[in-house]
C-alpha positions, 0 to 999 in steps of 0.5 A: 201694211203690205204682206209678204206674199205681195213684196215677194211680187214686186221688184221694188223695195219697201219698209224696212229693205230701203237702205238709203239714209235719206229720201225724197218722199212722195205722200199718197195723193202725189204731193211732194213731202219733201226729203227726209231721214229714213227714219222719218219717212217709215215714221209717216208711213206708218201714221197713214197706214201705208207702205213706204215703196222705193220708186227710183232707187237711182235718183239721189235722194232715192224717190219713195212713195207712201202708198198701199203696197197691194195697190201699187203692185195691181197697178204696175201688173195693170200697166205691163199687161196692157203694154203687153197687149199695145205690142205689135207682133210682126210675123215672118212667112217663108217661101222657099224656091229651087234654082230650077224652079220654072217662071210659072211657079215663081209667078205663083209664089210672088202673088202669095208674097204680095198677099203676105206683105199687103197683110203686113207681114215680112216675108223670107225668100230661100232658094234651096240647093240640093246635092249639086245644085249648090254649083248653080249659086247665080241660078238663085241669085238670079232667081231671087233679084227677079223675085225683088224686081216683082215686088219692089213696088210694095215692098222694100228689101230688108235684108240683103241677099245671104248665103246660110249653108245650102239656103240662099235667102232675102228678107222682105218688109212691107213699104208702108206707104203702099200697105193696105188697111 
């Protein structure tokens, strides 16, 4: 039978904490055994040396599985760290310009944002206002619709043109079609 320390990690109920009356049981080997009384259920447990795990608390009947509970709980954690380990994590680069900034500087920008997007990252273009530069909005509205013409070919506009403050900025995904490997 399972120990304290091992229900203390698993979120289902088990034993004697299953408050349903009846229950659809599931044997060890994942044969159907059918719904049974509570009572019945723990009683089958018991005689196989198992736990008694509720699976789906939802269902009605209830699911229980007879299982050893330590094993299931390895199992569950087996699975979670390897749905953890199939997720893919995006990454966000910035590059940040200024209304002034001259064509030479935004030429060199945009190839470091085909670089990113090419590596399949997402990209946030800011234009910065300082002091009364926030006056000259169009100058980066202007500045940012160039930025998207550049890279309009391998990238897709994910977010529209916003104004947060003194930043004004867009956010670039990657078109998947064009995306390196």
């Amino acid at each position: 039978m399972g120990g304290k320390i091992a229900q203390d990690k698993l979120k289902n109920r088990v034993n004697e904490e299953i408050t349903a009356k009846e229950v659809r049981v599931i044997g060890p080997d994942g044969t159907q055994l059918g719904i049974m009384d509570i009572k019945s259920a723990l009683e089958k447990a018991e005689e196989l040396e198992l736990d008694l795990i509720e699976i789906a608390p939802q269902a009605n009947p209830p699911v229980c599985r007879i299982l050893n509970l330590s094993k299931y709980i390895y199992e569950t954690q087996k699975k979670e760290k390897l749905q953890k380990k199939n997720q893919v994590q995006v990454i966000v680069k910035e590059i940040r310009l200024h209304p002034n900034t001259d064509t030479n500087d935004v030429e060199f920008k945009a190839r470091h944002a085909t670089e990113f997007l090419q590596q399949g990252n997402k990209v946030k273009v800011s234009v910065l206002f300082k002091g009364r530069e926030l006056a000259y909005t169009e100058q980066g509205e202007n500045l940012l619709k160039r930025f998207i013409e550049k890279l309009g070919d391998i990238a897709k506009m994910e977010q529209d043109i916003k104004m947060e403050g003194r930043n004004m900025s867009i956010l670039l995904a990657p078109n998947k079609s064009k995306k390196k490997k």
